[in-house]
N, C-alpha and C positions, 0 to 999 in steps of 0.2 A: 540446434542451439542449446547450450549446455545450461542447465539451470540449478548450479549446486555447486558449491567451492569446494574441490581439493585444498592436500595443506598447502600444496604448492602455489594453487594459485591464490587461497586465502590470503598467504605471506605475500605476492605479490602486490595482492591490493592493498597490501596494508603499510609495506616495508619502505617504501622509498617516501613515506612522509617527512620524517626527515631529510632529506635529501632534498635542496631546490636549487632549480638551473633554473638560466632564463630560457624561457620556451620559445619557440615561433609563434606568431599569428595564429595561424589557424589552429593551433593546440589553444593558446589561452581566449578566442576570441578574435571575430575577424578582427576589429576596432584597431587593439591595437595591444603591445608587446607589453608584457610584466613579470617581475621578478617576482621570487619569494619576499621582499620587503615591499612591495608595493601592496596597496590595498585595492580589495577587489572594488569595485562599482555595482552594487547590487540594487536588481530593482524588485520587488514586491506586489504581486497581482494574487488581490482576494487576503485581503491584509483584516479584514473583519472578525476573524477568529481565530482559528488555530496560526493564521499567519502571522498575527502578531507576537507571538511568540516565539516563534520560527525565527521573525527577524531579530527580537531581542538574543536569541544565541549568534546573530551575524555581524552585532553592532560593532566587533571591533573591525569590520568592513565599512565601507562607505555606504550609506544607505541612500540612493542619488535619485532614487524615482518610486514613486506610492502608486498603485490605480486598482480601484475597483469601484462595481459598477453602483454600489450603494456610500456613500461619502457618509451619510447619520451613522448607520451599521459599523463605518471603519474610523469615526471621529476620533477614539480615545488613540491610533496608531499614525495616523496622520497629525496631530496635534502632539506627537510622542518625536517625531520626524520631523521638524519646521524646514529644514532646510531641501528636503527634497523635492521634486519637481514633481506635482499629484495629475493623473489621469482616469478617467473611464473607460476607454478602450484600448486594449492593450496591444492592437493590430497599429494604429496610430503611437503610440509608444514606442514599438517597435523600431517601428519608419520612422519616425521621428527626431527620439534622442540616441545619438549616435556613441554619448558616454558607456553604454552601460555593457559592463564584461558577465554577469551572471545574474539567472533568473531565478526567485521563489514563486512557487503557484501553491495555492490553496485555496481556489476556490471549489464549489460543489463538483462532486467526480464526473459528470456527463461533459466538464467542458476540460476535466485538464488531458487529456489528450490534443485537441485542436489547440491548445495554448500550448503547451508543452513540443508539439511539434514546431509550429510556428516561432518558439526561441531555438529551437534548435536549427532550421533554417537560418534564420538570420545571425546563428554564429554566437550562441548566449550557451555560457554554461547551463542546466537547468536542473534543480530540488523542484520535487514533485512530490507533493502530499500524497499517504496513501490514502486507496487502493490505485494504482498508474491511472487508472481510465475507466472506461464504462463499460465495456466491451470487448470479446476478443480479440478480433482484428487488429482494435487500434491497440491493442499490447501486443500484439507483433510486428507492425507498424512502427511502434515505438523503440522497441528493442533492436530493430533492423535498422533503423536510420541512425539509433544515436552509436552503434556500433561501426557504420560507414564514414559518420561526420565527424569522431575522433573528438564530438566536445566530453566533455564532464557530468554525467547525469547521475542522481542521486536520489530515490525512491524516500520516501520519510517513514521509514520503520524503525523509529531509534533503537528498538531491540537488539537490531544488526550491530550498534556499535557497543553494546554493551557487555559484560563480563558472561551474564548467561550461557548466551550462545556457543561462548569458548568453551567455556568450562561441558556442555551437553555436547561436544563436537568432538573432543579430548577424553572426555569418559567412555564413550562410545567406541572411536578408537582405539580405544585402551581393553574394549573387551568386557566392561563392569557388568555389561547388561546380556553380554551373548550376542546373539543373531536377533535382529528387529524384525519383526515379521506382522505386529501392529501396534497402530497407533490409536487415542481416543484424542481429540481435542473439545474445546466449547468454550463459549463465551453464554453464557447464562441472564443475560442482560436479554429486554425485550423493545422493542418500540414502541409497545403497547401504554396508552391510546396512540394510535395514529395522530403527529402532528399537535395541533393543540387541543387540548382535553376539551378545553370549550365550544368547539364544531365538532370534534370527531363523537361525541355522543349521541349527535344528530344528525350527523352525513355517514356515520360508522367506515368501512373503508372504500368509500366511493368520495370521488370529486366535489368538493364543496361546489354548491350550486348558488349561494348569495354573491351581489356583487360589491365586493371591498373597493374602497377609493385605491388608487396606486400612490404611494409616499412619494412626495416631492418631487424628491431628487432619484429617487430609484430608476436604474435605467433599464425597464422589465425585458426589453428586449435582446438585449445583451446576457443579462442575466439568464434569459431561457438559450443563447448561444445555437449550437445544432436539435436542442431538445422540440418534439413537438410543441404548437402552437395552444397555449390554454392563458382564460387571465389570471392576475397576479390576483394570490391571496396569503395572507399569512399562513396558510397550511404548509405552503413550500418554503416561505424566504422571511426572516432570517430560521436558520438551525435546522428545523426541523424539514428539512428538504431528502436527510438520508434514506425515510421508508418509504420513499416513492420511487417506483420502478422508472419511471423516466429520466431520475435524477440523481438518486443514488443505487450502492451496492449492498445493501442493509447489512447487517451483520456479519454476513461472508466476506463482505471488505472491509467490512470496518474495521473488526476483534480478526478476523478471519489473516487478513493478512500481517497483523504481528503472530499471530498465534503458531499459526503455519509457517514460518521463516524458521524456526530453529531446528523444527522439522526437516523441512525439506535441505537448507544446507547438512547439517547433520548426516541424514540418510542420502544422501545424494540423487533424491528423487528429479525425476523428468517428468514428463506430460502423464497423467492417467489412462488407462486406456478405457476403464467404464467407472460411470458416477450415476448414484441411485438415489433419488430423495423420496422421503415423506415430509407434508407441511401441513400445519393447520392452518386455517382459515385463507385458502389458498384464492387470489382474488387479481385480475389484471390491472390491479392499480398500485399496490402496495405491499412490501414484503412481509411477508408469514409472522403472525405469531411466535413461531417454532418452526423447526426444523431439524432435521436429522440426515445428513447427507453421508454415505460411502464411497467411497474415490478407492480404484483399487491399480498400483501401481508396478510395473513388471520388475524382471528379477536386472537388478543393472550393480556392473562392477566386482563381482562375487559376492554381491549382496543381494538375499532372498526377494520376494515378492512383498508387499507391505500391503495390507488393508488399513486405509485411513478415514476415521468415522467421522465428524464433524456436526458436536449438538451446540445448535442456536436459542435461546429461548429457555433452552433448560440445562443439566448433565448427566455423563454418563452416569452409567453403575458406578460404587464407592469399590475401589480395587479392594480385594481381601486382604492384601497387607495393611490398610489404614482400619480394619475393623475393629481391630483391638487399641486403637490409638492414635491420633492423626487426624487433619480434616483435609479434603481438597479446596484448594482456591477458592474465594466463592465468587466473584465474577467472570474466570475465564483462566485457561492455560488446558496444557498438553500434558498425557501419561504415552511415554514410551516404554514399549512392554517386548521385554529382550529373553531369549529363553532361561536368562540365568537370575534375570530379576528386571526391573523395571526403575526409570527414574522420571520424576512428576515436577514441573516447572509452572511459572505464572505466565500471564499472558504476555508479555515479552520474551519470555526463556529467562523470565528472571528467577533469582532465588531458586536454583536447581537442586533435589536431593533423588536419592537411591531412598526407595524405600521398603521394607521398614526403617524408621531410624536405625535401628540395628545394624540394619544393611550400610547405611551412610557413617555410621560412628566405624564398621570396621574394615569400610575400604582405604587403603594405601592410596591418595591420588596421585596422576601422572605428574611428571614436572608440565608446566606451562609450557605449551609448544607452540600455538598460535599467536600472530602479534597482538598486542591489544592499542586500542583508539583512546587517541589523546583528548578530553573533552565531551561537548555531545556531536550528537551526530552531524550535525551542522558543520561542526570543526573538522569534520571528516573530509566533507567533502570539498569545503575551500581548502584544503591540507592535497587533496589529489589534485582539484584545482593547480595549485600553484606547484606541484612535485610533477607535475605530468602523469598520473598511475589515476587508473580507476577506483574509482569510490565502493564501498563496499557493498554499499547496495545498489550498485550503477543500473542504468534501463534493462542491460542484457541478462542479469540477475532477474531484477524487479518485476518486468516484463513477464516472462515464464511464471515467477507467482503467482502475478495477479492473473493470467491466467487458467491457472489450476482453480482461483475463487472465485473468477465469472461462468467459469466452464460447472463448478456448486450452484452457482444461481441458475443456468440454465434448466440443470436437473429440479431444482425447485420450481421454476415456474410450469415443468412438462407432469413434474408430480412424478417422475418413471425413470427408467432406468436407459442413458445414453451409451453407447457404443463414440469414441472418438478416436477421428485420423489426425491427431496433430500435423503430419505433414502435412495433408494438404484441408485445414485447418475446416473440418466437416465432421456431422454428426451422420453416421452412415445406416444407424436402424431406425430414427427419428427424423425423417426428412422437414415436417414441419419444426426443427427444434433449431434449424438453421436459422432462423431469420432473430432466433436474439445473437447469434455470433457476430452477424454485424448489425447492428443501428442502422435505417435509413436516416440521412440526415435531414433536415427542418431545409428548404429551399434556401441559397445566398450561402451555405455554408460547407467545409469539405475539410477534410484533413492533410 
């Protein structure tokens, strides 16, 4: 499974947005047949946060169905949306209203897999917040059905549609930086306190032990999906549910999978074959502190071997080109380090330069060779939607990412250094390191 754009196939993904036929069924949706002037019928699961947003770039789509499993949490989107039809379960949604041509998910990462598949079953374009999923598995899982079912899936790494990525994909190409041979990335951000400051001083990173009332209308059991069985407290729900190993991908999906996209398109990396970490305060409930992950990637396409470091919680070394002038990011982004010089981007791939400025004032760039995305990313993918072409950051892309940044969390929770078979999707010198590969799921529930 290829997990890196040629120009060729870049361009394909990108080129026939202009272009719209009317499709068959099962391209745009069992339901039913749409043109390029038709509007899509979008519905909306986990619209409480980053999904209302999301939707606000789809509004000039139909917005025809709201559900998530907190109603107070998602008031101001739902109130934003009157005319939609609002739900809690989005398995009854599903089944139910028979309008709807495409799916947004964003809720917490432990469950957009089992949603995610579940619209694609039933014939639903599907946007997926990053990171895809929880898990290995189910990002192969993922990648392998939406590739079979021939719908529209779209990972949410706006990064992917934006100018960055071209511009570090096209330099590189072009030779500015020489042969890559490594990478540093980071996101420098922490989760530190765990959850809300106001318990985690006195639960520190262990399972809050008082018992909180459950909100109203909150439907906790929905909301924990395939996660194990614990009660509701504000420590998980709303927000703060990413540094918890049950729920979320901490840092390495979070920052990890914009960060590492322009990377891996770019170099045209594939699966790693070993990944090493160090963590501080290394605990079975909650992601590190810090971390410092190595992923070391073989030689593919007459392109060298790559060591790719990955600091969470802090950053690398200050490269010796910025010593005399320059700062790095201070929240997050990539240094690609080429044997002729190096170029240093933000945690999108945004705002790319060669550095030293020196270096950037006296490169010649290439012409513009890649297509570029009309809009945000959103628009991307109702534009393949309706052109019949995949989306940029389609599952069979996205998938393989997030992969490579479950396969980082892996090695962080073992503290050591993993050997892996991608094919046959196993940690071969860490026998006990298989069982974060897949998730046992919460009984009632399956992928």
């Amino acid at each position: 499974m290829k997990t890196s754009l040629t120009r060729r196939s870049f361009f394909q993904t990108t080129a026939a947005a202009a272009v719209f036929t009317i499709l068959p069924g099962r391209v745009l949706g069992a339901e039913r047949r749409l043109s390029a002037n038709d509007k899509l019928n979008v519905a909306g699961i986990g619209i409480g946060g980053m999904g209302g947003g999301n939707l606000r770039n789809l509004e000039q789509e139909n917005i025809v169905a709201l559900c998530d499993v907190d109603p107070d949490y998602a008031a101001a989107t739902l109130k934003r949306y009157p005319n939609a039809k609002v739900w809690t379960d989005y398995r009854e949604m599903l089944e139910k209203q028979k309008d709807i041509d495409a799916v947004l998910i964003a809720t917490p990462d432990h469950t957009h897999a089992i949603i995610s598949m579940a619209a694609m079953k039933a014939g639903k374009h599907v946007y997926c917040q990053k990171p895809l999923c929880h898990d290995v598995y189910e990002a192969r899982m993922l990648a392998q059905f939406a590739a079979e079912s021939k719908v529209c899936t779209q990972m949410g790494i706006q990064g992917h549609s934006m100018e960055g990525i071209r511009l570090i994909c096209e330099w590189i190409a072009d030779g500015a930086i020489g042969e890559v041979c490594e990478v540093d990335a980071w996101c420098s951000l922490t989760y530190y306190p765990w959850g809300h400051a106001s318990w985690s001083s006195k639960w520190g990173a262990a399972r809050p032990t008082d018992t909180v009332p459950l909100p109203e209308k909150l439907n906790w059991d929905l909301w924990l999906g395939p996660a194990p069985e614990r009660p509701y407290h504000p420590a998980y729900h709303p927000r703060v549910w990413r540094c918890w190993w049950d729920f979320g991908n901490g840092m390495m999906g979070d920052r990890g999978a914009h960060t590492l996209d322009p990377v891996v398109t770019a170099l045209k990396l594939g699966a790693p074959t070993t990944i090493e970490a160090t963590s501080s305060d290394l605990n079975p409930e909650t992601h590190p502190i810090s971390a410092i992950v190595t992923f070391q990637f073989p030689a593919r396409e007459k392109m060298p071997p790559v060591k790719l470091t990955w600091y969470e919680g802090t950053r690398p070394p200050c490269p010796p080109e910025l010593k005399n002038g320059g700062e790095m990011p201070k929240e997050g982004g990539s240094l690609i380090k080429g044997s002729k010089g190096a170029i240093m981007s933000g945690v999108y791939g945004n705002s790319p330069r060669l550095i030293p400025e020196t270096a950037m004032q006296a490169y010649k760039r290439p012409p513009k060779s890649l297509p570029r995305i009309r809009g945000a990313h959103e628009q991307d993918w109702v534009d393949a939607i309706k052109s019949g072409r995949k989306a940029g950051a389609c599952f069979e892309y996205s998938g393989p990412l997030t992969e490579t940044c479950l396969l980082g969390n892996i090695a962080k929770r073992t503290d050591a250094r993993i050997e892996w078979d991608a094919a046959n999707l196993k940690v071969t010198n860490l026998p006990e390191a298989n069982k974060y590969v897949r998730a046992e799921y919460r009984k009632g529930w399956s992928l």
